[in-house]
N, C-alpha and C positions, 0 to 999 in steps of 0.2 A: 462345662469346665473352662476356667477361664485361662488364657494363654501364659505360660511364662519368659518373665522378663530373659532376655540375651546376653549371653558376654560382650555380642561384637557389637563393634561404636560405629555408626555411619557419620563422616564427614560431609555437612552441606553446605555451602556458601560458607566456609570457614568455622561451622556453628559445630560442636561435637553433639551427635543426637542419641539418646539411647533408645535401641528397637525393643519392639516387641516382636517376637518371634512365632507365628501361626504355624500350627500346622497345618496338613492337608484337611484331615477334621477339623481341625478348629474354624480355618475358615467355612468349610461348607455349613457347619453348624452355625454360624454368626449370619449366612445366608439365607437359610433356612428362617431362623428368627426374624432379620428382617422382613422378608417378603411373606412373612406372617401379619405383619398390617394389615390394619382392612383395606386402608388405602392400596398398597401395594397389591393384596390379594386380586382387589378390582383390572388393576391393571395387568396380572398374571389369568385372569379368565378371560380379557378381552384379546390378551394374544394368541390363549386355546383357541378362541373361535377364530379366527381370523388365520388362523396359519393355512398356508405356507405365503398369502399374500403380505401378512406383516411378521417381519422376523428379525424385531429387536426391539427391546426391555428397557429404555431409558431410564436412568433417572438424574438428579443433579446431585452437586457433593454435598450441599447442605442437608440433605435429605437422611445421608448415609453420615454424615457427621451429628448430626441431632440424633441417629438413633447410637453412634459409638465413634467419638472421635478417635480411637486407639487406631480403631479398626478403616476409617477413612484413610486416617495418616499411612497405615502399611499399604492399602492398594495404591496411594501415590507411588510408593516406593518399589514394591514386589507387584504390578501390574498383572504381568501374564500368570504367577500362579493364581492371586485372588480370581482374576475374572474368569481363569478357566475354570476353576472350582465352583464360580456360581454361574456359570453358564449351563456346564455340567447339574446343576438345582436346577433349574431355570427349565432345563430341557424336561427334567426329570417328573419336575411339578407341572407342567403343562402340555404332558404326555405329546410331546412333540418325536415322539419313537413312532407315530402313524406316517411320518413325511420327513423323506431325504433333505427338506433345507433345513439349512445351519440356522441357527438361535442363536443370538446376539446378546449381550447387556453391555449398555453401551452407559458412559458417565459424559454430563454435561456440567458447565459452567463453575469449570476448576479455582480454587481460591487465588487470590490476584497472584500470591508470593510463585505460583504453580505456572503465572504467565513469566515466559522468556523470549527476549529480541534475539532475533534469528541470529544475530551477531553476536550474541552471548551466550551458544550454544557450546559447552567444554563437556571434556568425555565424566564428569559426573552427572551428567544428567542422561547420561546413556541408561536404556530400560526403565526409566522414570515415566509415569505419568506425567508429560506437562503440557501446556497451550502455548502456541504460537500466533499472534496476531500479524496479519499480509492482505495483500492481493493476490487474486489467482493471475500469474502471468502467462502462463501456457495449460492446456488442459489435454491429453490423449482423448481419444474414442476410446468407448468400454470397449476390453477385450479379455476375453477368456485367460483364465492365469490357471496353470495344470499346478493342483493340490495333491492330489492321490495317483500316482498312473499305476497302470496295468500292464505289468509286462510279459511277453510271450517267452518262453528260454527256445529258442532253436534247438537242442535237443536233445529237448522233451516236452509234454504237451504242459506242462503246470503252468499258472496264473500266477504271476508273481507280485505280490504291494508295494509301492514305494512310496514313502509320505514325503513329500518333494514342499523342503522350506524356502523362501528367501526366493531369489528370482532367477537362483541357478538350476538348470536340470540336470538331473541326477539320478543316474541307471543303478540299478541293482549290484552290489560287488561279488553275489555269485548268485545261485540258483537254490535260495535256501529250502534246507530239508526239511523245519520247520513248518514250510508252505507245502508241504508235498512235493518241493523238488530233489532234483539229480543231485544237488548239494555240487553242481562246479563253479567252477569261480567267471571272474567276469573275463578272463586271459583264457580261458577255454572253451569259453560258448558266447554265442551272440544274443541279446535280449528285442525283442519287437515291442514297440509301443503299440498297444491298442487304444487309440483315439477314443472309439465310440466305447468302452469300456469304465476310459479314466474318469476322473473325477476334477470338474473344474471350478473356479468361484471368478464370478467379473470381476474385473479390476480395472479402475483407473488412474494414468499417473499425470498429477498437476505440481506444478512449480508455483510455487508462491513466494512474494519478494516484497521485504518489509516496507508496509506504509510508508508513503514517501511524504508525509506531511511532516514530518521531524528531521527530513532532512535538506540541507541548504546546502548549496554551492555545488561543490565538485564531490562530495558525499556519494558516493556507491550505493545505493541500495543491496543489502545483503539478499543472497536465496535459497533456497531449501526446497527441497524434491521429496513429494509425499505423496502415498497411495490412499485411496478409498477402495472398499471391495464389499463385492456384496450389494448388498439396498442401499448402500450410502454412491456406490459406482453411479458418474455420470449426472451428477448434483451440481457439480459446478463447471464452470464456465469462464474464460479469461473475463476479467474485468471486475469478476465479484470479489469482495471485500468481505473478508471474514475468521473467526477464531476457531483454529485447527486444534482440537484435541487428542492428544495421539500419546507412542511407546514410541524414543527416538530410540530407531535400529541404527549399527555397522556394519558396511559393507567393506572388507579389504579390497584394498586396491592388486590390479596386479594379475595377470591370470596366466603365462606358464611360469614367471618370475612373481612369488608373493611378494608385498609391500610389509612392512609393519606399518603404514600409514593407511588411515581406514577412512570412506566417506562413509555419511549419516544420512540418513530420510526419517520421514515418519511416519509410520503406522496409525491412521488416522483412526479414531474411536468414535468420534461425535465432534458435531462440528457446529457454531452458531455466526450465521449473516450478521455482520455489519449493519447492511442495508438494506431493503429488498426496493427488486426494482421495478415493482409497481406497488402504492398503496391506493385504496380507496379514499375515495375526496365526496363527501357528503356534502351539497351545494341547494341549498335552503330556496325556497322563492326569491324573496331578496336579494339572495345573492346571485341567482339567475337574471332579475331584472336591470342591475346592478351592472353583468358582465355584457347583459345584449345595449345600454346605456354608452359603456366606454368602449363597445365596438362598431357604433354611430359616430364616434366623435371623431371631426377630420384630424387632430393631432395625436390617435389612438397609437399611429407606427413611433413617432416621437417618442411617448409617453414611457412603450415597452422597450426602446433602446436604451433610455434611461436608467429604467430600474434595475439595468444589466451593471454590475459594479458600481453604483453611485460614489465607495468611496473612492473609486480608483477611476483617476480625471485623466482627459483624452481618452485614445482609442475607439472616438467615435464610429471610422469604418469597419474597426474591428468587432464593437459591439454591433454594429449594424447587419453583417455576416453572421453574425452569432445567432440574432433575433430572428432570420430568414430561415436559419438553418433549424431553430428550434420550432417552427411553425409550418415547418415545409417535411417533407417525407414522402416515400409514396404509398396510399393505402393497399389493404392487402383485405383478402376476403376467405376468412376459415371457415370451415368444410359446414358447420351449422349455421353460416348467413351472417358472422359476426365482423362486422366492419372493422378493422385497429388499423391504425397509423404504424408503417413499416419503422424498420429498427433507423436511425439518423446519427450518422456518422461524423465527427467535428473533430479536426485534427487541427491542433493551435501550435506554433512551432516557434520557439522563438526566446529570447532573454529573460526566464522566469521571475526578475525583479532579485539578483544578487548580487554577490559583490560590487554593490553599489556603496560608496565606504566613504570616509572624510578621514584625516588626518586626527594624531593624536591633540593635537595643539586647542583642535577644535570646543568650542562653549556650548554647553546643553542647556536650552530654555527647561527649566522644572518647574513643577505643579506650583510651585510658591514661589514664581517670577524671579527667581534666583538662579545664576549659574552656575554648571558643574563644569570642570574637566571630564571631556568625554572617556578620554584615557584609564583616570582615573576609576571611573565611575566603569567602566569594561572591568580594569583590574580588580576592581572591587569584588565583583558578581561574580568573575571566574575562579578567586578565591576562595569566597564566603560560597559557592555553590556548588561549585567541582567542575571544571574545563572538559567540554566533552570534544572529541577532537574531529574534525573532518578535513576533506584533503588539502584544504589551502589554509586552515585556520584552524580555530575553536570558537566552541560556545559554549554559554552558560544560562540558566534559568536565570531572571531578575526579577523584581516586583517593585517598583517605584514611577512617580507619575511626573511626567513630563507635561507640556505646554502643545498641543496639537492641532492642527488646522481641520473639524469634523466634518462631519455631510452637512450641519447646520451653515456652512460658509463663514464659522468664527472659531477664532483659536479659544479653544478651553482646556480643559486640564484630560488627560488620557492617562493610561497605563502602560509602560513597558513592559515586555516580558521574556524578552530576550534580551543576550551582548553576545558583540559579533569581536572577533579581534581574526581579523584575515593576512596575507603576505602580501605585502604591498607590489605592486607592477611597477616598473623601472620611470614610468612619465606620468606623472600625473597634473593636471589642470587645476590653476591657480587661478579664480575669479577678482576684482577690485570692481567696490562700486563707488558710484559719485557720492555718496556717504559715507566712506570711507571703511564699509564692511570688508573684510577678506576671508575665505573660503576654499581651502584646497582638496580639491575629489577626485576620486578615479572619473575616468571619459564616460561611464556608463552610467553614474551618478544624475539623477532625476532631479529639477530645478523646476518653481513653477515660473514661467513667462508671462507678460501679459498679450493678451488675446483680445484685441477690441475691448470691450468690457468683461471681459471672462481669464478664469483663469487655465491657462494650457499645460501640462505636463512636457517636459522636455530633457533627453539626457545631456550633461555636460557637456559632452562631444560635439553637439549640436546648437549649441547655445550662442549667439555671435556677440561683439562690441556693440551694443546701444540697445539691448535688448533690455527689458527691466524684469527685474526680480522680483517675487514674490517677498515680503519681510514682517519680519514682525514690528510692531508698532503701536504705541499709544495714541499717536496723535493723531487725529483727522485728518485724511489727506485732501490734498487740492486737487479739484476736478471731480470727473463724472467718474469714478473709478470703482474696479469691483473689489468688493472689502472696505465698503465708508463708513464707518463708527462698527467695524466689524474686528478690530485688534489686527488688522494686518494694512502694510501701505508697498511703496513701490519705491524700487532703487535700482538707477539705472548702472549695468555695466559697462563701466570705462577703461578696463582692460582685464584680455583675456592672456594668459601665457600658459606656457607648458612649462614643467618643472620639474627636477629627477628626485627622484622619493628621499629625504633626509634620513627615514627611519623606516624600516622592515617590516611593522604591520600599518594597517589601517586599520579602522575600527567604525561598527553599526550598531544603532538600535531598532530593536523591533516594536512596534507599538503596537498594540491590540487594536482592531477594526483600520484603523485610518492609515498606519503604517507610516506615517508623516512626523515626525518631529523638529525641533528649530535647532539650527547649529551657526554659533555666529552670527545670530538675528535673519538668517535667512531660512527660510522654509525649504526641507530637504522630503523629497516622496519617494517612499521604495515601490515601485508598482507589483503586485502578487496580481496579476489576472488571470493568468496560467492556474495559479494555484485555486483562484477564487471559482472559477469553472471546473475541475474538477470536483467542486464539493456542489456546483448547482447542478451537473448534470446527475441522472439515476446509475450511471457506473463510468463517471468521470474518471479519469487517470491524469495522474501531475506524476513526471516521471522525468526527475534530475540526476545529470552526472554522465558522464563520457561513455558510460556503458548500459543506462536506460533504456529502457524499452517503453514504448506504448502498448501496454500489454493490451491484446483483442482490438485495440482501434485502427484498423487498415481502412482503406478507400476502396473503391472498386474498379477495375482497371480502366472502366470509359469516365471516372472521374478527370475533367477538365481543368489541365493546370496554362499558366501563361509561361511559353517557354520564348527566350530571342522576337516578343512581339505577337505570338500568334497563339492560339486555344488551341492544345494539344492533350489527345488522353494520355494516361499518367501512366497507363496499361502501355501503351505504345514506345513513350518516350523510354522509362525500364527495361524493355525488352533490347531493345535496339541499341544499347549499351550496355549490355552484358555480353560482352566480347570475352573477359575473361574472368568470374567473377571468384571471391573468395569465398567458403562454407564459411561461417563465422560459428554457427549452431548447427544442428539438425531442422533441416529445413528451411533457413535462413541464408541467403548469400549476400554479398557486397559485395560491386561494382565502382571503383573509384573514379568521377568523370568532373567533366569541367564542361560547362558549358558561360555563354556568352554574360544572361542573368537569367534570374527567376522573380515575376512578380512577386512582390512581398507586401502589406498592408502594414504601417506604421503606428507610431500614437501620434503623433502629431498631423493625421489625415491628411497624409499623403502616400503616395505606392512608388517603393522604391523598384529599381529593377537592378538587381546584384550579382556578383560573378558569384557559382557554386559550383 
């Protein structure tokens, strides 16, 4: 029999949807039919044998929308009754009544429209099937969660059920008669929990907090707090990266005083990695004889500091730190003889390459050696593509190709892909060069310098009078210089000034790979290396904004930092300045201290030592 159509109109994203309205047979019979597949049947005897060690039914939406999209669309929407209805099949067909564990049917790889940003999370998507893409920031230990308790009535001898939802516990309101009790209330007799009676299921609680590669500057990363239980308990780990599928719950706030203000988590379903963080590397003769060839040759350490960011210039001791740290570890020896390299800890801290900005006035070299107003060309994009807001500014997608300085060492044509429009800081730095170029930027603004014959990365702030610039150029410059018939030449700065901002924002473009575009005939570099090592490492984290976390990347407390001069453990110096410290989280404190400085590693290869 097939379902009939409903009166009531569900509201989605502004869209009026008419439902289909299942019953409790309708759906179990639409189950039934499904997992009448062959395919599917396969996969219901391979669970009969295997239980109670596997005890859950996967399948993905396409699977269940190829065999009835009416029928996909409602378990988006009515979640807990579909799947308890075919779990309830599920159990039923794979005579899982021989063994106390639960059976699961679990959906994976929900339709994109079903993915939402944590920050986009409103109370109609409550009870909904949908997917959340994060990183896990924090992870619990698996711990026992009481589903069913057992309770004793004081008196009288009866067993009493309670089907205990949600993460409050919750005693019995009398002694019901129905169970063979005294039938008194809970104001006249006392109830005993019997532990070894009840009834429990693991549970894990992790926090997950939206990919930070979409967000720039002072941006927040949003977070959400979600359980796994069951066979899914204990799968993940801070650090991993991955697509949470789940039923988002409400929890009122408020506990002798109720709230009308509710928070949310999620009730996880199925969940798919990102990334995993080990794959297999199939490595040919060739390529063996090839690796033992380039770890003969004396400039092999050179070679690998190199490939570390090639398009983002300077930070040579940084990448050199980086190189040691990826090749260093200390090994470890599991329990059948197998040798692996311990887990390598790399904690990078520092100016992620933002609010680095120039002035509206500013001229954009384009793909067709013609210039824009940078101003314009921001207002343009945030227009035509919709201003997404973050805390100092906005952004907006763009798609047009600008003039960019590549790894080749010559300006060619690249892609934008962002516009930046930020709020301008009160002082900003006003460059003149002996060619008469001008360029006004924030202090943290990146300028390439010249460097003997190479080119150096440098921010504004640090930039002096007689320094030369990096610029664009057609003509061949005079001397031995780097960039000779390469579209770039040199222009010395002949004054440097400060100057108070004329107009409330600045403005940035973002380029694809190189991050480099021309403003004013001068070559401007945003550095992303922060960001660029979180995507080379196997559970990198880039974690921007006043209230980020480096989720799972701690040090360990004999880890050696430079503190006032001397190598000091990291364990030591924390301790001994916790005089009076703030809980900030659970488990988290802060300490607010000042010391003399802290070794720091530069781009410009040198080690600064700064008061923190």
């Amino acid at each position: 029999m097939r379902p009939r159509p409903h009166p009531c109109i569900d509201i989605i994203n502004g869209e009026m949807i008419l439902p289909i309205d299942y019953t409790d047979e309708d759906i179990a019979a639409r189950w039934e039919e499904f997992l009448e597949a062959e395919e599917n049947r396969l996969r219901l005897l391979e669970l009969t044998d295997r239980l109670p060690e596997m005890r859950s039914l996967t399948f993905t939406y396409s699977e269940i929308d190829r065999f009835d999209p009416d029928f996909a669309s409602f378990i988006l929407g009515h979640p807990d009754r579909a799947l308890r209805k075919g779990e309830e099949v599920v159990r039923r067909l794979s005579d899982a009544a021989r063994t106390t564990a639960e059976v699961h049917l679990r959906i994976k790889e929900l339709p994109r429209d079903s993915r939402i940003e944590i920050r986009n999370l409103r109370s109609e998507h409550l009870g909904r099937l949908i997917s959340v893409e994060g990183l896990v920031r924090k992870a619990t230990e698996v711990r026992p969660r009481l589903v069913l308790g057992v309770f004793r009535c004081m008196r009288c001898p009866a067993r009493i059920l309670e089907p205990q939802d949600g993460l409050y516990f919750r005693e019995p309101m009398e002694c019901y008669k129905e169970q063979e009790g005294c039938g008194r209330t809970a104001g006249s007799t006392k109830f005993q929990l019997l532990t070894e009676e009840s009834v429990y299921i693991d549970t894990q609680k992790v926090e997950v907090q939206e990919s930070p590669e979409g967000l720039r500057g002072g941006a927040q990363p949003e977070r959400l707090t979600a359980f796994l239980e069951d066979d899914l308990a204990g799968a993940l780990s801070p650090g991993d990266r991955v697509v949470l599928n789940g039923v988002l719950r409400s929890q009122q706030k408020g506990d002798r005083i109720k709230s009308t203000l509710f928070d949310i988590d999620l009730a996880v379903l199925s969940m798919e990695f990102e990334q995993h963080e080990y794959e297999e590397v199939v490595i040919s003769e060739e390529d063996e004889e090839a690796i033992k060839r380039e770890a003969k040759a004396p400039e092999v350490f050179q070679r690998i500091v190199g490939s570390i960011a090639p398009a983002i210039h300077g930070y040579e001791e940084v990448k050199e730190s980086i190189a040691l740290q990826l090749f260093g570890g200390t090994p470890k020896q599991l329990e059948d003889g197998t040798k692996i390299r311990g887990d390598i800890h790399i904690l990078l801290v520092g100016d992620p390459g933002v609010a680095k900005c120039v002035t509206g006035d500013a001229m954009v070299l384009m793909g067709d050696r013609t210039e824009r107003n940078i101003q314009e060309l921001v207002e343009h994009w945030l227009s035509v593509n919709g201003a997404k807001e973050v805390e100092d500014g906005e952004y907006a997608e763009a798609d047009f190709e600008v003039m960019t300085f590549t790894a080749q060492g010559r300006l060619e044509k690249g892609r934008a892909v962002r516009v930046w429009r930020r709020d301008s800081p009160r002082r900003l730095l006003r460059f003149t060069t002996e060619g008469g170029r001008t360029l006004t930027v924030t202090s943290t603004h990146p300028l390439f310098v010249q460097n003997a014959y190479f080119l150096a990365q440098r921010p504004a702030g640090k930039i002096a009078e007689g320094n030369y610039l990096a610029v664009a150029s057609d003509v061949v410059p005079e001397g031995n210089y780097c960039g000779f018939d390469r579209g770039i030449g040199w222009d010395q700065v002949v004054r440097k000034e400060e100057v108070r901002a004329e107009t409330p924002f600045v403005y940035d473009i973002e380029v694809a790979d190189t991050h480099i575009f021309v403003a004013n005939g001068i070559i401007s570099h945003n550095s992303q290396l922060l960001r660029y090592m979180s995507e080379m490492a196997p559970r990198g984290i880039y974690a921007s904004g006043k209230s980020s976390s480096a989720a799972g990347l701690c040090v360990a407390p004999e880890t050696l930092i430079e503190v006032d001069g001397r190598a000091q453990p990291i364990g030591e110096f924390v301790e001994a300045r916790m005089r009076s410290p703030l809980e900030v989280e659970a488990g988290v404190w802060r300490q607010e201290v000042r010391v003399n400085g802290v070794a720091t590693a530069t781009g410009d290869r040198h080690t600064d030592v700064r008061p923190v």
